[in-house]
N, C-alpha and C positions, 0 to 999 in steps of 0.2 A: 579779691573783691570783698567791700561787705556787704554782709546779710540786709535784707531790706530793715529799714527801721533803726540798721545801727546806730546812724546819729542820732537817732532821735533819742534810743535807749540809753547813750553818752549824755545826751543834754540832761535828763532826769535823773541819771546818778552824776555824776558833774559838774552843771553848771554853780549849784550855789555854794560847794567848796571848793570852787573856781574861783570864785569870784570872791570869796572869804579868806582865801591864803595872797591871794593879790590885793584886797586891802591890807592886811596885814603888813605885804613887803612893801606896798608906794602910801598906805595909809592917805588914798584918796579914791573915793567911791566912783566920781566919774573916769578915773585912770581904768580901774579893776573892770568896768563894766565896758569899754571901750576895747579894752584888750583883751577879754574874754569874747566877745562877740567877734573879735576880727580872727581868735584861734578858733573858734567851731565855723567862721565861713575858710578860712584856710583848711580844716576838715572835711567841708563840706566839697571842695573842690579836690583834697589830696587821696581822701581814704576809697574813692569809689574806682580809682587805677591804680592805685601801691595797697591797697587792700589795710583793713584796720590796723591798727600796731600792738601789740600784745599788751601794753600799757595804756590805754586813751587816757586816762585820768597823767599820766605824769606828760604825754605829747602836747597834752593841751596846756599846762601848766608850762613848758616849756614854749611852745610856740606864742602863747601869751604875755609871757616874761622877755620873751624881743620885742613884741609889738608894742608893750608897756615901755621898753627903755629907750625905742625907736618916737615915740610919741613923743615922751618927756625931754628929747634932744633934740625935737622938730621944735617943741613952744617953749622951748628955754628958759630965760629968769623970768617971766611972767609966769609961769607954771611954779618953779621952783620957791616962788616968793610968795604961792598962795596958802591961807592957811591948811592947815594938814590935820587928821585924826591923830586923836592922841592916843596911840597899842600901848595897850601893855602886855607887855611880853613874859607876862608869867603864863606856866598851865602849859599844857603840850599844845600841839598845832594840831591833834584833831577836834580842840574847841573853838576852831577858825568860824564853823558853821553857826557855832552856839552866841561866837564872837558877833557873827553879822548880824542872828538876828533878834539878839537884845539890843545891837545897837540901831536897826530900823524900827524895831520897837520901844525906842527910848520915850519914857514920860511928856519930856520936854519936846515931844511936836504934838502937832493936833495927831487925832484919829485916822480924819485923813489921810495924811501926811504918812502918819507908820505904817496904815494898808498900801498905799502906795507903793512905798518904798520897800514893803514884804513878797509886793505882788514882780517889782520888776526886779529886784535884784537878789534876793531868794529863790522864787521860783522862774524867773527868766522870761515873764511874760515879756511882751513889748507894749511899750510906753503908751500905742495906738490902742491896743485890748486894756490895759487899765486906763488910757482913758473913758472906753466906751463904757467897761464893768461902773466905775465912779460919776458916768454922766456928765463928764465934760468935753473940751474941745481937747486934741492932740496935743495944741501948742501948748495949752492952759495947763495939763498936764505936765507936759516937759516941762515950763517953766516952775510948777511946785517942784517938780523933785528936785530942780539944782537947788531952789531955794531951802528944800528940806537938807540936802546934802551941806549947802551951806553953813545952817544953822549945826549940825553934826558936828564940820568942822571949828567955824569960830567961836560956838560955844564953848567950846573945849570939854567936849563930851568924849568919855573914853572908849577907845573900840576894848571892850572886854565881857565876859562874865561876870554876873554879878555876886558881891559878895554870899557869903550866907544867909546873913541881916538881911538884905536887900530883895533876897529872892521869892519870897510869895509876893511881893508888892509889883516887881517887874514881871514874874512868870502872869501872874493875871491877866497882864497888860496884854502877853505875846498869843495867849490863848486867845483872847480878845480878838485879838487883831486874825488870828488863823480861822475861828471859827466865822467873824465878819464874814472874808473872803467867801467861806464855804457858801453861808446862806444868802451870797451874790447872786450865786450859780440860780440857787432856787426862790428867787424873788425878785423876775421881772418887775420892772417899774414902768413902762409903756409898751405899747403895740399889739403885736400879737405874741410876743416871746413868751415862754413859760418856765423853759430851763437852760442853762446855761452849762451843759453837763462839764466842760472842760475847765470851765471854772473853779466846779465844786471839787473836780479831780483831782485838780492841781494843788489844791487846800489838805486835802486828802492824804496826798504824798506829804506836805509838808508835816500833815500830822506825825506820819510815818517817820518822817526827820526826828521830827522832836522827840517821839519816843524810845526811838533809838539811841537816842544821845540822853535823854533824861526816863532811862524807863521805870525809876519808882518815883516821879512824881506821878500823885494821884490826879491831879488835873489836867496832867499830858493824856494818860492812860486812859480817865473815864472819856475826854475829848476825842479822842482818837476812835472810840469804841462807837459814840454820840455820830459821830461823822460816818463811819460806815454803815453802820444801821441806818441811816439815813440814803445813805448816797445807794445802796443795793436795792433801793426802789426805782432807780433812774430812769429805766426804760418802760417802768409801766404809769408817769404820769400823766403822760398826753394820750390822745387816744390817734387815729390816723389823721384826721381835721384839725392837729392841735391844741382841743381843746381839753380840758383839764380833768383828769378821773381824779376823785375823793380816795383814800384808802382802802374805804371800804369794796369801791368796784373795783381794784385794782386786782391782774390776776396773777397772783401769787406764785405760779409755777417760773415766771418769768422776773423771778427777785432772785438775786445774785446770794443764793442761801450757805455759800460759802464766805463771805462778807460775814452774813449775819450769824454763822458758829465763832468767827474768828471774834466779834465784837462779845459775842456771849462768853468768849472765856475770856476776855479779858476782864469785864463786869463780875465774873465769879472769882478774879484774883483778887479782885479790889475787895469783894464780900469778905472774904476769906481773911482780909487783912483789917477787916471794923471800919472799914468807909459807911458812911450811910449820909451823911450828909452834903456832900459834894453836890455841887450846883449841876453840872456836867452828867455826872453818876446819878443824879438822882431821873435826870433828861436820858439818858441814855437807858436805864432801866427800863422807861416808858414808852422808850422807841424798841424795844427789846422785846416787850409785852406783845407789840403788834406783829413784830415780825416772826417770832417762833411760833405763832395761833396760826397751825394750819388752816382756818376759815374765819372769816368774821365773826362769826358767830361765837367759836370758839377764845374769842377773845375775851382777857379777866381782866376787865373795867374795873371791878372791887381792887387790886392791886393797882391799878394804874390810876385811881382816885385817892388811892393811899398818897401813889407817888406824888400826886399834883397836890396832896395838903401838904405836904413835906417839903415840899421846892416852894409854894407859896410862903411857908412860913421863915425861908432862907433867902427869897429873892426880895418878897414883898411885893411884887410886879403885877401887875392889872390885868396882863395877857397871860399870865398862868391864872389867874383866878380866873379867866374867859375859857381858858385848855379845860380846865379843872369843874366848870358847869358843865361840858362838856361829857365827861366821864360820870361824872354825878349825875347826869340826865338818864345816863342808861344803867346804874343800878339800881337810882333811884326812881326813875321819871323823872320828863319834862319840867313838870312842876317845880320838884325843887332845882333842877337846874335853872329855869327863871329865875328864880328867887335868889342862888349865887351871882346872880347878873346885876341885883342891886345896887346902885352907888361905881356903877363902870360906867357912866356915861361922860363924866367930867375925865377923865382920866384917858378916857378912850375915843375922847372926842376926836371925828375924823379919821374912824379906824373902822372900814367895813363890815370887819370879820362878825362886831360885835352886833349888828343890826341884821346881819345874815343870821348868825346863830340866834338869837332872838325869833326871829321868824320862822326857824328851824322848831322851834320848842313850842311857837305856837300855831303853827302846822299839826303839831302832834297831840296839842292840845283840841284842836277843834275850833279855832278860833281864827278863819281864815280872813277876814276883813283887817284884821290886827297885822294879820303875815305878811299878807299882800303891801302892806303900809312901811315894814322892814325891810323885804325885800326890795322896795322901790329906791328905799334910802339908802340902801346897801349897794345900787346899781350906780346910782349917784355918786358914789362914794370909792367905788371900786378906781383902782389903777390904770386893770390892764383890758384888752378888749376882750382876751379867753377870761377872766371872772367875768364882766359883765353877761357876753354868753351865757354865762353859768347860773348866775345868780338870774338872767331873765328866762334860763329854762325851769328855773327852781316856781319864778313868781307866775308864768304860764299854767304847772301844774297844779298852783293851788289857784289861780283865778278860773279853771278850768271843772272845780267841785263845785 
């Protein structure tokens, strides 16, 4: 018999150099994904009476490899006469995974289109979960990805790794698309949702993929590190109602502090090696700061305002200059964190955070008519119904001095 969870524990080391060794042999993404999914439901049926096989990775690979040639003989010359991925067949086959997914993270589709295609044939969500993660309808979905699949094929895009040349311009691309996925999880866009924990997970692990297959690059590594540090707060963001604790209430005992040693050595290998500027590294230092400060209090804003003039001057980006008043509010005061705020309205137009934290600084300023004014517009402005909540418990207390 197997153990409870076995399939599951086969799907997560499995499916996506499953489905990366079957492009390779039919060098068609809809073939790979069709007969990967009909060997883990023949698993799903076989292993729980003949009991797991001392191999799943090679049963699966086998059972999929009938279902793939059983397909290809049912739809015959119309199958055989569509265009195909073009392998290249240099490199061993355990760059099958690496294979997949620089090729769903190829330049040439939209964003969309490569998280899509990251989310379901990478990591094996299904088509209906990246539709819901992307905000669209099921079919609308399905119909992107053949079209993305499409475009793979007739373009004549190659299933391979990239050269040497090639590689920071597409590793960017894949980080991109892996960290997207993550910050799905934690960035509801309507209702009452707040986290999307199996989402961010599942990013998670693929970070884990990548740095196992790429473990000195420095933007697998600091991403990897950026993602755990993050994700070991997962179960203290809501509170029982839902609704949303800030960091600071959040309580500590109940962060996943093995997460956050394992992200801290990897951040001290990257030190050790003269990283200091990495986009990732420099975010993941700062998520690092919060999470080894046994108390709030104990937390060093002086380093972590370091960090955010460092990422500002590498990203350029308006919402690290918003992160980065933030920190500079509390070693320096309110005060001059306003005054970082200068010249973010154009830029940030449309973006809550900034008319919350606004109102935040002048709350602490003493200037409650001002705050009350922010947070109204910030309510207005807000997404989800837990910020609003939040943002009208914030405007409560100070209409309440």
């Amino acid at each position: 018999m197997t153990e409870p969870g076995g399939l599951d524990e086969a799907w997560r080391r499995h499916w996506a150099s499953l489905v990366a060794a079957l492009v390779r042999r039919y060098r068609d993404l809809g073939v790979a994904e069709d007969a990967a999914a009909e060997a883990f439901a023949a698993a799903a049926r076989t292993w729980p009476v003949d009991g797991a096989p001392d191999s799943p990775g090679a049963w699966l690979y086998t059972a999929a490899r009938h279902r793939a040639d059983d397909q290809r003989r049912r739809r015959g010359v119309a199958r055989r006469k569509a265009p195909l991925l073009l392998v290249d067949d240099a490199g061993p086959a355990d760059d099958d995974r690496l294979r997949l997914i620089f090729t769903c993270c190829h330049p040439a589709l939209s964003l969309q289109a490569r998280v899509g295609l990251t989310l379901r044939y990478v990591l094996g969500v299904p088509t209906r979960e990246v539709a819901r993660l992307l905000l669209v309808s099921e079919s609308t979905m399905a119909a992107r990805l053949t079209r993305a699949r499409g475009k793979l094929s007739g373009a004549g895009i190659r299933y391979r790794v990239p050269d040497p040349e090639e590689l920071p311009q597409r590793l960017a691309a894949v980080t991109s698309v892996v960290y997207l996925a993550f910050t799905r999880g934690y960035a509801p866009r309507s209702g009452d949702d707040v986290v999307e924990v199996d989402t961010a997970a599942e990013a998670v692990e693929l970070g884990r993929l990548l740095h196992a297959l790429m473990p000195t690059e420095v933007s697998v590594t600091a991403l990897l590190a950026l993602m755990l540090l993050q994700h070991a707060r997962r179960d203290t963001r809501r509170d029982e109602h839902g609704d949303m604790v800030l960091l600071p209430d959040q309580d500590r005992n109940r962060w996943y502090h093995g997460e956050i040693a394992e992200a801290v050595w990897l951040l001290r290998a990257l030190a050790r090696r003269g990283v200091t500027d990495d986009r990732y590294f420099l975010e993941a230092c700062i998520a690092a700061e919060h999470g080894v400060a046994a108390t709030t209090s104990a937390t060093n804003w002086r380093r972590i305002s370091d960090c955010y003039r460092r990422l500002e001057a590498v990203t350029g980006s308006a919402v690290v200059r918003l992160n980065r008043a933030v920190a500079v509010a509390e070693v320096s005061g309110p005060g001059e964190g306003l005054r970082l705020l200068e010249g973010l309205d154009a830029p940030l137009k449309g973006f809550h955070m900034l008319a919350a934290v606004r109102a935040d600084f002048l709350t602490r300023l003493g200037r409650d008519e001002e705050a009350a004014e922010q947070y109204r517009s910030a309510i207005e402005l807000a997404d989800t119904d837990a910020q609003r909540r939040f943002l009208a418990d914030r405007l409560e207390r100070v209409a309440a001095r």
